[in-house]
Steps between C-alpha positions, in 0.01 A plus 500: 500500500834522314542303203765258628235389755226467283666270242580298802213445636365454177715178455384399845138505441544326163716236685237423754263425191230872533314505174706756257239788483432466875814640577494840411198540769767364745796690472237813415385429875806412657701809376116731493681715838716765433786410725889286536423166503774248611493190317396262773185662557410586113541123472245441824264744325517274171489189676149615723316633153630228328421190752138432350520612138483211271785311394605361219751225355482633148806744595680242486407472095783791433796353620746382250547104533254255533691301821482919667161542441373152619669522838384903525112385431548215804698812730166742385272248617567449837335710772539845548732514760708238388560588112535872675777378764734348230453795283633737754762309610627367153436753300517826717770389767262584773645314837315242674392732741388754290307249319331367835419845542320620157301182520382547855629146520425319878596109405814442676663314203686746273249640197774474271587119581115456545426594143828335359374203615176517354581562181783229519212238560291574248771506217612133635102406441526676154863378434515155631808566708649688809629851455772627766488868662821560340348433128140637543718850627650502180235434258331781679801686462441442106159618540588803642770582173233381285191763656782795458512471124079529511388780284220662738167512332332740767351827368591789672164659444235195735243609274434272185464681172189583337441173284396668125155369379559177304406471116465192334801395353578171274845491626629280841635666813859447381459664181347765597771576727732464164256752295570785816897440409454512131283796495766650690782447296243595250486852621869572531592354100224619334285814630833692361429326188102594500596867573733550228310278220127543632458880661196575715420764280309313200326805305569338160297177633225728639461613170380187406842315333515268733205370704471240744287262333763488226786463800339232651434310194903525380523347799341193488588400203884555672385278775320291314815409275724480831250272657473266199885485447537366905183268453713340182813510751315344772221326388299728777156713418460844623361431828739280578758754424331721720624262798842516415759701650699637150159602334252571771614807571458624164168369451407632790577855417340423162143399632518797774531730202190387365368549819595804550389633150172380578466740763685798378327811484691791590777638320747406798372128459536494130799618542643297747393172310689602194801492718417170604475381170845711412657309755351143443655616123841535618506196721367296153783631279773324766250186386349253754771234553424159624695366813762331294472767239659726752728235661665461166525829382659581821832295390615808298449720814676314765864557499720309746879386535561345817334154601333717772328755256424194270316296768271853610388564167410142461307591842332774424407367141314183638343725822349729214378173317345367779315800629416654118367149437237518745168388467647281206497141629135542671412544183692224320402291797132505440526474127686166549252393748243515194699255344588265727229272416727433182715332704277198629618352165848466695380177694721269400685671254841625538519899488747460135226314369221749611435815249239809552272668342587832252338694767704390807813402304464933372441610822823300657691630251378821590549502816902362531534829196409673804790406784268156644504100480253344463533142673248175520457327775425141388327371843206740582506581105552945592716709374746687667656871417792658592729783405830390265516176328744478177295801285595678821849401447563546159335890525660592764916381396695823644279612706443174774783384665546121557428525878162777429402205257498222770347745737183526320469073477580546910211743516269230379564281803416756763493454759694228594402477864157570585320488866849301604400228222668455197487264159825411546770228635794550637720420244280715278539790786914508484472514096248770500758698746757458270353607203341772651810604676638508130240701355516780751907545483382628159220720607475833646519548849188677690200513195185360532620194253766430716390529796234248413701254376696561840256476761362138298902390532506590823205318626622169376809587658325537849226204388863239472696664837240595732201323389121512650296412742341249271826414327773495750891416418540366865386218625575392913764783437669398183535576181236318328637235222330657214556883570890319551544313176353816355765715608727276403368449167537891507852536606658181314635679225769803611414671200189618566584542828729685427298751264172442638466738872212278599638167454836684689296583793304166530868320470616730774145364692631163426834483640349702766245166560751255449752610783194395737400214341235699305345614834318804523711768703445837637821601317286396161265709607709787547636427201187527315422818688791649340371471158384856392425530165425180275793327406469610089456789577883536579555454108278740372505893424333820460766732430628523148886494699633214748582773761371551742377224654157416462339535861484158517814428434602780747309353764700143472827742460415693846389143613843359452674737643318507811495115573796389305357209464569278176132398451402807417684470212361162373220594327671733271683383167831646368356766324394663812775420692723693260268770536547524884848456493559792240223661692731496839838588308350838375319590858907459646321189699772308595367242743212367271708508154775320719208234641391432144896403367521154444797352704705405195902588539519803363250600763652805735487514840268693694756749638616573115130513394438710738777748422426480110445833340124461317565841377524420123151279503327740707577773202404303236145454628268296343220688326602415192511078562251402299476183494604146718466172353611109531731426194643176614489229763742220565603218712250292746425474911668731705740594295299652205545852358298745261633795388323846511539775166433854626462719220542860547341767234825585359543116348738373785419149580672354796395154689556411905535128542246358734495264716362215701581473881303276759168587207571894508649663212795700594692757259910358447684792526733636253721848567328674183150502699662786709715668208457660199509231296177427573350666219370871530 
């Protein structure tokens, strides 16, 4: 079986929901005779081996967006020959026929419209409303975009690896997955070091200069001094230190030496625990550094001088803290539970007029040294820990960016949507959006921290415009009064609306509602199909430059240009706008720069914009645009403006007027967009 063919049906069997290390076995016995398939009957072959395997929903688990994964666990669940049908169809264009065919299929009604059906009916049990052909054939379509990006988790070898014998081991799963990358980097920066400084060949230590009794004793008093410094830093014994993330590893190594000296007898054993101990040595002399030890020492490491390079350092900083401070709050956590009885004396006392004890009042102070708040919680009389707080702040000036700051108070009200309930109003849902949609313009586009932050946005996004089964935003087909007042509340002020990309999309919704009298439409479906990628997302980046487009950005640029349809372009601000406008200038597009000009009077025709020589933007490129950003807004309604400062790397600033048409941004067009004076 050639490799094209095997990838495919790969994505076909994980579509149809088979168990990931199932199938291997299948393709290995669909593909097992040594002759030229054709692709129909490869896929019959699958479909026969795979028709009473066990299925799963949990596929659905590795799709990108939460909206994508909930409809692909409902598609996974339906029978067999149903989830199999739309699969074929949808995702490998197989014709209706064909389909009929591979399924052995003897209903008269068509498999395809059959399954379609189906799975319609039970979204509009799990939904609350009616979805058309037309829609469900699109959020499918989604699906299918979203199972292509799946990284495939199948071995190529169906046999599962020996599993080593385990040892006992004080560390948790996730840390010991940690200790394999440390030792590893271990290897490569200092085995050199160990050759050079500590030679295999130790004649001068046979001869009795150096023994290990002596070795081992040096050190543990170098331990010993290391571990008291970070119990004084951290107010944490040994064995709690043992737990952690920054210092298990090195106690570890410290109490397998022991171990291993105990049972040394040969030379080769002597030996190789002396270069154990050599290279515990040479880890020691970099010193054991707590979590914000290292976060703040990293300041004079991190170099950055675009806004872009600023906001991943400030990334990759707080990542490190988070992960090196492992193990950490557990521990803090139970030592504050020991104290909680102190705070029964709160009842009836206000929390200014409440003091601790020396031992707790140490131990918070302590613990906010170490990059956590420490927070009472008057009612149930507990205390509560998180990472940050003002310590946190204060520590970390230079290194934590304003939005990486509020990011880690967001993280502390995870989620905010949980089994389709939430804590939250309404009103409180639009001004979580917005701040949220704030933070993550600052953040860095595609890291864990980020994405996190995005899929919670998201979710409150889809919680206000689609609602759930048990908290619907219709109500006899109309837009419920609350969920209405709510999105008005949301889109009141154009300022936000015009920053925010949520609070642009759910105004877009809302004009969208009010042309039919805030009916629900199968246009506002479609709309709502149409939505790709979250809305924030649209104002966020990975890339250290603004070009090229991120490929969510593309996908709204290709989207445009296909449809040419204005609402596409709602639920983007100026800043992106600009970017597909200057975007479409240097790929010589004519039509879609043309379709995002403003009609203003200096606006050309189409016949002269379509004669216009691009030549002069196309050579200038845009690597080297580093940055795009808001400097100024002006006016009110319809006739509003911001303007947009690209800076290129050479210190040319120049701005493109934006502005607002029928609630899409449009570029004005000036002659120097197409000249040289454009900077360059």
């Amino acid at each position: 079986m050639n490799d094209y063919y095997r990838e495919e049906l790969r994505k076909f069997l994980f579509s149809i929901g088979v168990k990931a290390d199932l199938i291997h076995a299948v393709l290995a016995e669909a593909g097992k005779e040594e002759k030229r398939f054709e692709r129909q009957e490869l896929f019959q072959n699958v479909i026969n081996s795979a028709e009473n395997l066990p299925s799963t929903v949990k596929n659905a688990e590795d799709l990108s967006y939460a909206e994508d994964r909930e409809l692909f666990a409902e598609m996974l669940s339906l029978p067999f020959e149903n989830r199999t049908a739309i699969v074929l169809f949808h995702f490998f264009n197989f014709k209706e026929k064909e389909v009929r065919q591979l399924l052995s299929w003897t209903v008269e009604e068509s498999p395809v419209e059959a399954s379609e059906h189906l799975l319609a009916k039970n979204l509009e049990k799990q939904l609350g409303f009616v979805i058309g052909r037309a829609e469900l054939r699109r959020l499918v379509k989604f699906i299918n975009q979203e199972v292509e990006k799946v990284k495939w988790k199948i071995p190529d070898d169906p046999l599962p690896s020996p599993v080593p014998e385990k040892k006992e081991k004080s560390h948790t799963g996730k840390n010991k997955r940690n200790l394999l990358i440390f030792a590893a980097v271990f290897c490569v920066l200092f085995v050199p070091i160990l050759l050079l400084n500590f030679p295999g060949d130790r004649d001068e230590e046979a001869e009795g200069s150096v023994t290990l009794e002596s070795e081992l004793q040096e050190l543990d008093e170098k331990i010993l001094q290391n571990v008291e410094r970070l119990s004084e830093e951290t107010g944490l014994t040994r064995e709690e230190l043992e737990r952690t993330q920054f210092a298990g590893y090195y106690l570890g190594i410290h109490s397998s030496i022991h171990q291993e000296a105990n049972r040394a007898e040969t030379e080769e054993e002597i030996a190789a625990v002396f270069s154990q101990i050599n290279l515990l040595s040479v880890l020691r002399e970099n010193e054991i550094q707590t979590p914000m030890e290292q976060l703040i020492s990293s300041r004079d490491q991190l170099e950055a001088e675009t806004e872009a390079e600023i906001r991943m350092n400030a990334d990759q900083a707080l990542e490190a803290f988070l992960s090196y401070s492992d193990g950490m709050k557990e521990i803090y956590e139970e030592k504050l539970k020991e104290l909680e009885p102190e705070l029964s004396q709160l009842k009836g006392k206000e929390i200014a007029e409440f003091s601790f004890s020396d031992e707790a009042s140490q131990l918070i102070s302590k613990i906010e040294a170490n990059g956590f708040q420490v927070m009472v919680n008057p009612s149930n009389q507990t205390f509560q820990l998180s990472p940050g707080g003002t310590t946190f702040e204060e520590m970390t000036e230079g290194i934590m960016t304003f939005s990486y700051l509020n990011l880690l108070k967001e993280m502390n009200n995870f989620p905010y949507i949980q089994n389709s309930e939430t804590a939250y109003s309404y009103a409180e849902i639009t001004d979580k959006l917005l701040d949220t949609d704030g933070i993550l313009r600052g953040l860095h586009y595609g890291t864990r921290l980020s994405d996190d932050l995005l899929s919670q946005n998201y979710e409150l996004l889809r919680f206000l415009v689609n609602g759930t089964a048990d908290h619907p935003i219709h109500q006899e087909g109309k837009l419920r009064d609350e969920v209405r007042e709510a999105w008005e509340t949301l889109t009141s002020d154009e300022f936000e609306v015009d920053w925010s990309n949520s609070a642009s999309y759910v105004a877009m919704l809302y004009r969208e509602y009010e042309k039919n009298n805030f009916e629900v439409s199968e246009e506002i479906y479609e709309l709502k199909a149409r939505l790709t990628a979250p809305p924030a997302a649209f104002g966020m980046r990975a890339e250290l430059t603004v070009f090229p487009l991120e490929s969510h950005l593309r996908s709204r640029y290709n989207m445009y240009s296909a449809f040419q349809d204005d609402r596409d372009l709602s639920v983007l601000t100026p800043i992106e706008i600009a970017a597909l406008y200057i975007n479409a200038l240097i790929e010589n597009n004519h039509e879609l720069s043309y379709m995002l000009m403003a009609k203003t009077e200096n606006h050309p025709s189409e016949t002269e914009w379509g004669g216009k020589d691009l030549l002069q933007v196309i050579d200038m490129g845009y690597e080297n645009i580093i940055s795009m950003n808001v400097i100024q807004a002006n006016g009110k309604g319809e006739g509003r403006t911001w303007i947009v400062r690209m800076t290129h790397s050479d210190g040319i600033k120049k701005n493109f007027i934006i502005k607002n048409e029928n609630h899409v941004w449009k570029v004005i067009f000036e002659e120097r967009h197409v000249s040289g004076e454009w900077g360059f």
